[in-house]
C-alpha positions in Angstrom: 16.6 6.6 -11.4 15.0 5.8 -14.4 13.2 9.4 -15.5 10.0 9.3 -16.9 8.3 11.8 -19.6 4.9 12.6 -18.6 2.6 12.8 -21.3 1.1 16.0 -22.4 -2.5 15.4 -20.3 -0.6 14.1 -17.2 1.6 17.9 -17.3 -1.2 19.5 -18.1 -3.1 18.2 -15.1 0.0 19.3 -13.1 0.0 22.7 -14.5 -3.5 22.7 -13.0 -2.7 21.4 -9.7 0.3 23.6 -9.5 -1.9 26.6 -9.8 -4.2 25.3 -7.1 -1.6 25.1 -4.5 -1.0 21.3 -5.2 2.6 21.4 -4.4 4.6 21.5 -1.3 8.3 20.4 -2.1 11.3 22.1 -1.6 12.9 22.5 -5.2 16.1 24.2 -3.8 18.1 20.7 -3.1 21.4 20.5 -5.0 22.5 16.5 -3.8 22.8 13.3 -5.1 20.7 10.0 -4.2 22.1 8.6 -0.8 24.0 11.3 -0.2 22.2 13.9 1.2 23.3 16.3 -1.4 21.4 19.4 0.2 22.4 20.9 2.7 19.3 22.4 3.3 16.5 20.1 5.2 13.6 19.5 3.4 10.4 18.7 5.3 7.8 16.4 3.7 4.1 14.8 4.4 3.8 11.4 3.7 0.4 9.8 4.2 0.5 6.3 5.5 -2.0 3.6 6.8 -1.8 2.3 10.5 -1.1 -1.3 9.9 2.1 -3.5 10.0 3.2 -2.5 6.4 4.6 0.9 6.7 6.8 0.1 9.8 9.8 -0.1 7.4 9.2 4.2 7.0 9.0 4.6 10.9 12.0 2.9 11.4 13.6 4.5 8.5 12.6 8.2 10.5 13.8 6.9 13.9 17.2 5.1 12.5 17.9 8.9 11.0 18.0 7.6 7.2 15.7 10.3 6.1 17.7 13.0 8.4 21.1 11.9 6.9 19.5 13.1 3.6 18.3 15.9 4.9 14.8 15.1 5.2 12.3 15.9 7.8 9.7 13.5 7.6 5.7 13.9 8.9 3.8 11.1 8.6 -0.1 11.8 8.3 -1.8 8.8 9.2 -5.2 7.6 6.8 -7.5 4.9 5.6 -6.0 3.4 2.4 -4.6 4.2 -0.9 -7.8 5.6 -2.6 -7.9 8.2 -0.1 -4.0 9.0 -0.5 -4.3 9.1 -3.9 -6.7 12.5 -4.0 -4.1 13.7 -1.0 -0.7 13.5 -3.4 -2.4 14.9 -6.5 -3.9 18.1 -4.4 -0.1 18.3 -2.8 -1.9 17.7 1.0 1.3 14.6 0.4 4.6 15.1 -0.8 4.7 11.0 -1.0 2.2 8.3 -0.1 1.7 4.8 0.7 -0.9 2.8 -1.0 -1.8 -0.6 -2.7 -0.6 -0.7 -5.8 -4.4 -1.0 -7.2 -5.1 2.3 -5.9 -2.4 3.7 -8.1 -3.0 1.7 -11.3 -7.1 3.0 -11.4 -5.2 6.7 -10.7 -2.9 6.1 -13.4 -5.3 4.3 -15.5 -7.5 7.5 -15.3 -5.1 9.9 -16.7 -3.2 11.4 -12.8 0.3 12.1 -13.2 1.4 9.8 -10.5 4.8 7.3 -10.6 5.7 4.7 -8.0 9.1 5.8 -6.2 9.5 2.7 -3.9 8.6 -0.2 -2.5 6.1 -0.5 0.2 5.9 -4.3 1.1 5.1 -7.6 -0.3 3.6 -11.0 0.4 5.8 -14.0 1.9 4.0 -16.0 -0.7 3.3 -18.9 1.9 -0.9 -19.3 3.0 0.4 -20.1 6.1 2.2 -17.2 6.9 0.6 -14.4 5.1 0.1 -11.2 6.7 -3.6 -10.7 5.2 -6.4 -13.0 5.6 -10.4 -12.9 5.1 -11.6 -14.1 7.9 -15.3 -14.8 9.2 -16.9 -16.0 12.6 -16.0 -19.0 14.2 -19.1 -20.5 13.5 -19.6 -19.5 10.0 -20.2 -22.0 7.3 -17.7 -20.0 4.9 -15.0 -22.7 4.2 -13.0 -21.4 1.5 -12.7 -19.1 -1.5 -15.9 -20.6 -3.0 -18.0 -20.3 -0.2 -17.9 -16.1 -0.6 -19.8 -16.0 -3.7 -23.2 -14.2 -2.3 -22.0 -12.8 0.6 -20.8 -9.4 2.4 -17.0 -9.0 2.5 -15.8 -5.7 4.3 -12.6 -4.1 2.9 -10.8 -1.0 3.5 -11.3 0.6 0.3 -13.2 -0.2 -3.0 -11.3 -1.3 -5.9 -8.2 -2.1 -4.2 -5.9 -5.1 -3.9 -8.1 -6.7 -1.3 -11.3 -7.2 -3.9 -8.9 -7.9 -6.5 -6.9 -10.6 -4.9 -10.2 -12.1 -3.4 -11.7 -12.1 -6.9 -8.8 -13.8 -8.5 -9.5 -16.4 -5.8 -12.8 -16.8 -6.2 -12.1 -17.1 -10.0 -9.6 -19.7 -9.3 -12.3 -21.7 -7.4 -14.7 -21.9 -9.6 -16.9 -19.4 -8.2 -18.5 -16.0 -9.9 -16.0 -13.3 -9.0 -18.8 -11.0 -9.3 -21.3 -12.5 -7.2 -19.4 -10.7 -4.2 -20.8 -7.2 -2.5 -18.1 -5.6 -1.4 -18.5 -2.9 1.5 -16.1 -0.3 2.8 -14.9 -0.3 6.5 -11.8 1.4 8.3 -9.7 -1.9 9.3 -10.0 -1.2 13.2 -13.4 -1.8 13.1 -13.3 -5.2 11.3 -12.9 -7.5 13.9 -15.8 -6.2 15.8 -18.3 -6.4 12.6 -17.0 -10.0 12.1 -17.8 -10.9 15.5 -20.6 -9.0 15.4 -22.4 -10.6 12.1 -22.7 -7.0 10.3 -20.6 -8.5 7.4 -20.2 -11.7 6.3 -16.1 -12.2 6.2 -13.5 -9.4 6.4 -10.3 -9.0 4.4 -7.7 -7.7 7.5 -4.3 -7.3 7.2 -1.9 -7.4 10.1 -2.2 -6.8 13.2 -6.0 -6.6 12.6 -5.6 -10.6 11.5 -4.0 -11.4 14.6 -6.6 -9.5 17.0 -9.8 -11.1 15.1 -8.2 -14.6 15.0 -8.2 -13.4 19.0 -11.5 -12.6 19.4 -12.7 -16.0 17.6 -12.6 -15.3 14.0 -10.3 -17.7 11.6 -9.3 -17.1 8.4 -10.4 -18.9 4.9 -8.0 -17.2 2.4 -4.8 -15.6 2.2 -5.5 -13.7 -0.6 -1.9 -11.8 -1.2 -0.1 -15.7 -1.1 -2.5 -18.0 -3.1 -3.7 -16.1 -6.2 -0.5 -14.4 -7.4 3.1 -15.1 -6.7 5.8 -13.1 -4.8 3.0 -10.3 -4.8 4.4 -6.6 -4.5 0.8 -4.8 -2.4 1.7 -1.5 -1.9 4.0 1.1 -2.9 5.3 4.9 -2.1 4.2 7.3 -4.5 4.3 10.9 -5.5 3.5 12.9 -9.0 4.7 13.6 -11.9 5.1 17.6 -10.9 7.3 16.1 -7.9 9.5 14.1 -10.2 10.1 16.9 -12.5 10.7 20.1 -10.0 12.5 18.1 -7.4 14.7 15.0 -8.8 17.3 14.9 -6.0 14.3 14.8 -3.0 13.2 12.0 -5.0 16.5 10.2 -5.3 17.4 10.7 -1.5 13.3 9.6 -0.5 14.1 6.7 -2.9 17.5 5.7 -0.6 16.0 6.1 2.3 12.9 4.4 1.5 15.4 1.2 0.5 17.8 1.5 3.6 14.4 1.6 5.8 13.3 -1.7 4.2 16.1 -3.3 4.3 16.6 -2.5 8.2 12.9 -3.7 8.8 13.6 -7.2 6.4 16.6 -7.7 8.6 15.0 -7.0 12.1 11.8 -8.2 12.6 11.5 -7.7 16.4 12.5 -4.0 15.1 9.3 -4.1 13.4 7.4 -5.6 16.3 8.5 -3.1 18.4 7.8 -0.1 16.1 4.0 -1.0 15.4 3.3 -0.2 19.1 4.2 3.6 18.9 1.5 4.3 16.2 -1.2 1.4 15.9 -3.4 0.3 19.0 -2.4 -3.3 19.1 -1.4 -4.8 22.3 2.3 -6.0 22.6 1.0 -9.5 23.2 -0.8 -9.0 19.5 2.4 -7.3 18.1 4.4 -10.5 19.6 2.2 -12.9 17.5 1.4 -11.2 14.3 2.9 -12.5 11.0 4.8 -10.2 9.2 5.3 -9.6 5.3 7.8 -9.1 3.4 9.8 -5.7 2.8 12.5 -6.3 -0.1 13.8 -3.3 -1.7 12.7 -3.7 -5.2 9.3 -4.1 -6.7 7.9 -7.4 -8.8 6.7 -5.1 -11.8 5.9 -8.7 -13.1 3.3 -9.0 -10.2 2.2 -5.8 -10.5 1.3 -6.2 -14.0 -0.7 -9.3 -12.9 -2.7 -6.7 -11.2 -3.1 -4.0 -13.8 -4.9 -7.3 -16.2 -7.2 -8.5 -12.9 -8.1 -5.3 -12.6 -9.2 -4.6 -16.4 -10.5 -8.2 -16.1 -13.3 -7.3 -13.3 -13.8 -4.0 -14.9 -12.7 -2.0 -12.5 -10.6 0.0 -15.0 -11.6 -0.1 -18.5 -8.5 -0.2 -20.3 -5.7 -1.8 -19.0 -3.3 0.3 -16.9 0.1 1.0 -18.2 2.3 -0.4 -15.7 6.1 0.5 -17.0 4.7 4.6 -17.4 3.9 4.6 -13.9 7.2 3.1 -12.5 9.6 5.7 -11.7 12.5 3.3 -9.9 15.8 2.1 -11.0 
């Protein structure tokens, strides 16, 4: 694994979260990556989001890739990766998973965070995508155009929702800033859609399958039109982590990539899985589309990001994408 230096602000702010009880790894591992090198089991929180896209880290714990490292895993469910982010820099996570915006406004603002792993990416086809806005049945919302002036609901500000469904809106011809964006926990999307309390909703699986159920239909794939082979989310720790415990790095890192690979390989896997820790009915678990989960990330793609994201001014200066990566 490629080791990164942390800058004398970002160990500075580590110092200071040290102090305040931010860390909770076990530095006594002695073990290569892959290998489980310690013979002492390390137990670690890893926040997570109850959608489609972490099912590759719940099979990973039930297949026993993070035991044969050694790890105990508890995953800590939550709304998104701007509320992660606060969680892994206080130490409530060892690791997290969150959009890969969410970690380039952290970086962008000085936290000692680095991306350990790949969380899971788009299919790149419209038709297949595993995120969609969608609005009511009946709305006259056609396409990306048509959401300049209205309401669109989105899990968290700032993230790779709005930024994606600016870039589209961009790409249309339309204002990308002519858009009010409003926060809303993604179970409760598809009843404001149907509902009228917002004008579309950006939902990612299953939550696209069950409002396409309950009359909704979607007018953008926003992960597979604007940018290509997108990377959206990512596992992440700190800095602080990287330096006091390498090896529970390396082994999370292995077992993060043997989970993906298991959940790119066996999609009904994945099916299955989602029913043990999201409300979706198997009937909705049978029909959603699923993304993709390849082991590496497209730093190209996430790049794209870090200038959309300077380019709406959501960060002021560009976010340094190659310091934040801390994967082979």
């Amino acid at each position: 694994m490629r080791r990164l230096l942390a800058t004398t602000a970002a160990l500075a702010l580590a110092t200071t979260l040290a102090a305040c009880g931010g860390d909770s790894s076990d530095d006594s591992s002695s073990g290569g990556s892959g290998g489980g090198g310690s013979e002492e089991v390390r137990s670690i929180r890893v926040g997570v989001i109850p959608i489609v896209d972490v099912a590759p880290i719940y099979l990973g714990v039930e297949q026993g890739f993070f035991e044969d490292r050694n790890i105990d895993v508890e995953l800590v469910p939550g709304s998104g990766g701007a509320a992660a982010v606060p969680g892994v820099v206080s130490g409530d996570y060892d690791f997290s998973f969150g959009n890969v915006t969410s970690v380039l406004l952290a970086g962008s603002q000085g936290l000692p965070l680095r991306i350990v792993a790949n969380g899971v990416s788009s299919t790149g086809d419209p038709a297949t995508d595993f995120s969609g806005v969608v609005v009511p049945g009946d709305s006259p919302i056609q396409s990306a155009a048509d959401l300049v002036g209205q309401t669109v609901a989105v899990n968290n500000l700032k993230n790779i929702g709005e930024v994606t469904i600016r870039k589209a809106i961009e790409d249309a011809g339309g204002d990308p800033s002519d858009v009010e964006f409003v926060e809303l926990p993604f179970p409760e999307m598809p009843a404001a859609v149907a509902g009228g309390n917002v004008d579309a909703a950006w939902v990612v699986e299953p939550f696209l399958t069950v409002s396409k159920g309950q009359g909704a239909r979607s007018v953008l794939a926003p992960f597979a039109e604007p940018i290509e082979n997108l990377t959206v989310a990512c596992y992440f720790t700190t800095e602080q982590m990287l330096q006091e415990d390498p090896d529970l790095v390396d082994d999370f890192q292995a077992a993060m990539q043997e989970s993906l690979a298991y959940a790119q390989a066996n999609p009904d896997e994945v099916r299955r899985i989602i029913l043990t820790y999201t409300q979706v009915p198997p009937a909705a678990a049978e029909a959603i589309a699923l993304p993709s989960f390849p082991e590496e990330i497209n730093v190209e793609s996430v790049e794209t990001v870090a200038e959309l994201m300077q380019d709406f001014g959501i960060t002021e200066e560009q976010a340094d994408v190659d310091a934040l990566m801390a994967t082979d």
